[in-house]
SEGUFI-400404 format. One record per residue: x, y, z of N, C-alpha, C in turn; residue in three letters. Coordinates in steps of 0.02 Angstrom, whole numbers, plus 32768, in hexadecimal, padded with zeros to 4 digits. Each point is the difference from the previous one (the first is absolute). Layout:
# residues N
XYZXYZXYZALA ...
# end
This chain:
# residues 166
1DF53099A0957FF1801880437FD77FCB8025UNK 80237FE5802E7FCB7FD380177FB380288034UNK 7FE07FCF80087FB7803480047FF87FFA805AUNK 80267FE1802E80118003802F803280528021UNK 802980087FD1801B8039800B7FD6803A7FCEUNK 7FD880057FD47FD1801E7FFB7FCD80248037UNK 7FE37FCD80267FD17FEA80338037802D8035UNK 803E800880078026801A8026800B804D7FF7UNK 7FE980147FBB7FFD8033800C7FBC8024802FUNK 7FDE7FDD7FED7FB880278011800A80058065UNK 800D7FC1800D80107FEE80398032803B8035UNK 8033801E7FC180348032802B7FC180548002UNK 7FEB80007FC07FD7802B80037FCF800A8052UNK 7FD07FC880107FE27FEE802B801580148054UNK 804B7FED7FE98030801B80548005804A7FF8UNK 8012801C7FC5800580387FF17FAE80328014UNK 7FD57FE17FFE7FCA802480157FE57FF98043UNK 801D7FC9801C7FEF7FF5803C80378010803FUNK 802A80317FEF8032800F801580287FDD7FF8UNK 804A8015800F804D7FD0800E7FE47FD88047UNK 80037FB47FC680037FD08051805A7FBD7FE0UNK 80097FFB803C80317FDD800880147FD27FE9UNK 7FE97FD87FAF7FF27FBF7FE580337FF67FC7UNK 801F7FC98008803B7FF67FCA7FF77FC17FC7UNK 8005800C7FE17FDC7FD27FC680467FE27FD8UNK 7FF57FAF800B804C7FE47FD17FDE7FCE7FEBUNK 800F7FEF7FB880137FE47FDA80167FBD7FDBUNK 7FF67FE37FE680287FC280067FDE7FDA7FC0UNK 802D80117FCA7FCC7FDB7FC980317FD07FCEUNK 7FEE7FBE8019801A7FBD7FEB80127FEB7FB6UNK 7F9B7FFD7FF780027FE27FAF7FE680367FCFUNK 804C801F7FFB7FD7803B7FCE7FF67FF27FB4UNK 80137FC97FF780097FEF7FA87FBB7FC57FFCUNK 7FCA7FF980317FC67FE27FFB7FB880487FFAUNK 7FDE7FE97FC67FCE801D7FF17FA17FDD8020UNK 7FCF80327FFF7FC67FDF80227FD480267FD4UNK 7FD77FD27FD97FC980317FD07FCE80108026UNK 7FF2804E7FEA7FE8801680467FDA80427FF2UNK 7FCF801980177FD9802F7FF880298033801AUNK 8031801A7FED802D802F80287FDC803D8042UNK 7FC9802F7FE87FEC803A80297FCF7FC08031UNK 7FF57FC87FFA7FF17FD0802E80207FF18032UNK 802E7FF17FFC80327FD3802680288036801DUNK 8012803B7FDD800B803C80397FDB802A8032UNK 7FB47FF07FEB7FD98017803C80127FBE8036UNK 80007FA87FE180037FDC8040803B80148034UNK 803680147FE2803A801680267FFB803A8029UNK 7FE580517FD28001802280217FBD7FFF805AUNK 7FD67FCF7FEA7FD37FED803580267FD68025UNK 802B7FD67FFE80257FE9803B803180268022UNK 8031802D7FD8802D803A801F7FDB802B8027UNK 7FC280307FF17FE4802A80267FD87FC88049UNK 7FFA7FD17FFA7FE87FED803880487FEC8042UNK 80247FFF7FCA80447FEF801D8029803C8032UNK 7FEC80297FCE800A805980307FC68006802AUNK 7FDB7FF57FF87FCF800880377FF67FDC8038UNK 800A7FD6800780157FC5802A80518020802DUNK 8014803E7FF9803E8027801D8012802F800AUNK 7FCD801D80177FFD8031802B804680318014UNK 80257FE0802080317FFF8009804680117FF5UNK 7FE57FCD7FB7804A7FFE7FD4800D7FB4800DUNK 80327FE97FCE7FF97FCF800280327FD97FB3UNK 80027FCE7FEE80257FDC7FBB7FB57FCD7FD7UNK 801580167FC17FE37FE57FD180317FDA7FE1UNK 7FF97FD37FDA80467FC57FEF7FC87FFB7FC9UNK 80057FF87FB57FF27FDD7FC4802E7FD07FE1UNK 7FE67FD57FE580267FE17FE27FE97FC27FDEUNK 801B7FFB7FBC7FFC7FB17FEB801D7FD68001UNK 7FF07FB57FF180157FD37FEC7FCC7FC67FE5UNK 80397FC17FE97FEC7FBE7FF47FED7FD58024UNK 7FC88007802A7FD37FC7802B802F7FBE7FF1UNK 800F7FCC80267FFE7FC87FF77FDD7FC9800AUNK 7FDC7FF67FC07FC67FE78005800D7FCF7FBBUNK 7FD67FB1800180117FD47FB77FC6801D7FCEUNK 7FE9801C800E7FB7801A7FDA800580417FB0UNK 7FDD800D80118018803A7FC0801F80428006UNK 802B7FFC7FF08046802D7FFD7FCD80528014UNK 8025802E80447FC180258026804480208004UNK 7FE48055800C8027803380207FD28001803AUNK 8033801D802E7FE1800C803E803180528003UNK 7FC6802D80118010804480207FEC7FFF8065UNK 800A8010800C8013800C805A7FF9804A800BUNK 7FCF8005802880068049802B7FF27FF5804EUNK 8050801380247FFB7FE2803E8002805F803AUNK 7FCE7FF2801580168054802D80047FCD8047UNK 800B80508031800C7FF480467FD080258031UNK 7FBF7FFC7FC87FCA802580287FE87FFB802BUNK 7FBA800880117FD37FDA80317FE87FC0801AUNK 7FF77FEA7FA77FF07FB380087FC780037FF6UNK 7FE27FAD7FFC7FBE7FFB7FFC7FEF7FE78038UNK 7FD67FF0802D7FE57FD6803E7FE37FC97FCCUNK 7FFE7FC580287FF17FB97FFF7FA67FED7FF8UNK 7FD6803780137FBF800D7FF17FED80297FD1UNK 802F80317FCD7FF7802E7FDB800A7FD97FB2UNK 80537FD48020801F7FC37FAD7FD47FE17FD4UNK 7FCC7FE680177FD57FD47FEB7FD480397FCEUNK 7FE4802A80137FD280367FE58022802B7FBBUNK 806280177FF88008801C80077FE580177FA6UNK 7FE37FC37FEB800080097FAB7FB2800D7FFCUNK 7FD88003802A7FBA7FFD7FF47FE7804D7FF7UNK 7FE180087FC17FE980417FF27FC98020802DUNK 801C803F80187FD580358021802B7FF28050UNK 801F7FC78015801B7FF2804A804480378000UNK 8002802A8029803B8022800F800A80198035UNK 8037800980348014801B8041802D80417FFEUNK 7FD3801D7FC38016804C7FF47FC480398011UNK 800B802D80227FBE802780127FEB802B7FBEUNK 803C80087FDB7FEF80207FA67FFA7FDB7FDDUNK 7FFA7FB17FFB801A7FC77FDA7FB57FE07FD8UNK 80137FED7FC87FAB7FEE7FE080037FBC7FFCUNK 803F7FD8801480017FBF7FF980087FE87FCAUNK 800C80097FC680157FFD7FCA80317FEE7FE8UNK 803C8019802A804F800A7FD980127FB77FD5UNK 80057FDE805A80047FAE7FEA7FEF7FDB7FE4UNK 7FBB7FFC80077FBC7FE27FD3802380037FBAUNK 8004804D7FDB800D80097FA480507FCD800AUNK 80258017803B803F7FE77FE380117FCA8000UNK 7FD07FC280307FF67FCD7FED7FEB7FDE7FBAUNK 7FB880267FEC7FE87FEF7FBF802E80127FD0UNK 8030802F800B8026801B7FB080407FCC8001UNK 80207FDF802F802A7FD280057FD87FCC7FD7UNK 7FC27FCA80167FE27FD37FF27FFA800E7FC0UNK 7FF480337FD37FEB80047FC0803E80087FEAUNK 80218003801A806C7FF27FD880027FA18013UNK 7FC17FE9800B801D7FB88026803B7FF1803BUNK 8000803A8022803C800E80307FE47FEC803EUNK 80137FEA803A7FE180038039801C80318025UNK 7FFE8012803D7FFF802C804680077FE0803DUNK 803B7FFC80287FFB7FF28025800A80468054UNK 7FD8800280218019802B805080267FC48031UNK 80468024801A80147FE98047800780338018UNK 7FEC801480477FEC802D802580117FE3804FUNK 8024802E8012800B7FF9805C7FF880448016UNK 7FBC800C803D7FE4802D8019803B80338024UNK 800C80397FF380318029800A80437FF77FE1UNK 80157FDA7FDC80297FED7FCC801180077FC9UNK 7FCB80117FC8800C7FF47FD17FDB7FDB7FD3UNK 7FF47FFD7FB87FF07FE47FDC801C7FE97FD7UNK 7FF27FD07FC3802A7FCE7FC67FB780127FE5UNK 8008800C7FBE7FBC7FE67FC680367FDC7FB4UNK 7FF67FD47FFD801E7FE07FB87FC97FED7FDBUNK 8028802B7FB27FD77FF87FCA80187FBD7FD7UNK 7FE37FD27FF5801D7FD27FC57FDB7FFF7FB9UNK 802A802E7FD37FD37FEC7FCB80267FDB7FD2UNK 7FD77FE27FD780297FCE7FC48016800F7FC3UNK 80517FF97FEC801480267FCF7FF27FFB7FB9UNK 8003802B7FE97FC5800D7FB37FFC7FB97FD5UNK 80237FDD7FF97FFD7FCE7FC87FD87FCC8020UNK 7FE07FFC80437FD97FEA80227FBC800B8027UNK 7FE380587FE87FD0801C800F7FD27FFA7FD6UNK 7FD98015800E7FBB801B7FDE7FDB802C8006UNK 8007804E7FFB7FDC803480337FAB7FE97FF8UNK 7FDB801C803F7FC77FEE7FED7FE1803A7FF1UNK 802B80347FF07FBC80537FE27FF57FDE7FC7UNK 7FD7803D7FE77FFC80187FBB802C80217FD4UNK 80207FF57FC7802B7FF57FC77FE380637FE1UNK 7FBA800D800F7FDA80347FE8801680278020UNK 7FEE8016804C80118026802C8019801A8026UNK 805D7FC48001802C8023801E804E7FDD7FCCUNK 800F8019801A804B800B7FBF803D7FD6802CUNK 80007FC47FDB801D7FC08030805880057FDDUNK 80098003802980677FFE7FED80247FBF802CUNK 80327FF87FE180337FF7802180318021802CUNK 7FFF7FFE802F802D803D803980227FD38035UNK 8037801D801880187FE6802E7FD980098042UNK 7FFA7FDD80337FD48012802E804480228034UNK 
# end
């Protein structure tokens, strides 16, 4: 089960409580025969924290697009996951802030979301990238590096490290 469509369940749940809103969610998964050693209930909170911001950001209704692939890059062999909506967007004064803990342009929001889901990428050695156009839409790409090239940085004690497809 990859932990992206995991993260998708919780996510349908979420619309489900917040009433029927208009949002269509597709798909698109490349490299499914590549693995990422990985703190699994980790790396599905980083997802499910980018999807719910992704619905929230759409009011409306709106498309969610997931998907992986193979970065092309000469460096060390990386999955890249993609979550592209057609939300709100970020403004050009908000981008810069948007990872800094406690900063948020939510009136319920603790500022947080981003902040952990930054750090839980970095401790997969993965980076994060936002592209954002104000009333448009968002891009967040995950790149993390595939297992025979990682190193998680938890603890071996305290969380239960697998191999999973992301």
């Amino acid at each position: 089960l990859f932990r992206s469509d995991k993260a998708l369940l919780f996510a349908y749940q979420e619309l489900g409580q917040k009433g029927s809103r208009d949002i269509q969610i597709e798909k698109d998964y490349d490299c499914c025969d590549d693995f990422v050693l990985c703190d699994p209930d980790r790396l599905q909170q980083a997802f499910l924290n980018i999807l719910l911001n992704a619905i929230q950001s759409m009011p409306e209704g709106g498309q969610i697009k997931i998907f992986t692939r193979k970065p092309d890059t000469n460096d060390i062999p990386k999955i890249q996951i993609g979550f592209v909506d057609t939300g709100n967007g970020i403004n050009d004064s908000t981008i810069g802030r948007i990872f800094e803990p406690f900063f948020t342009t939510k009136d319920d929001g603790t500022g947080l979301g981003l902040a952990i889901v930054r750090k839980i990428i970095e401790l997969h050695e993965g980076r994060i990238n936002i592209v954002s156009e104000h009333k448009k839409g968002t891009t967040i790409l995950v790149n993390l590096p595939t297992s025979q090239y990682a190193t998680l940085n938890v603890s071996n004690e305290t969380n239960q490290l697998n191999h999973v497809m992301v």
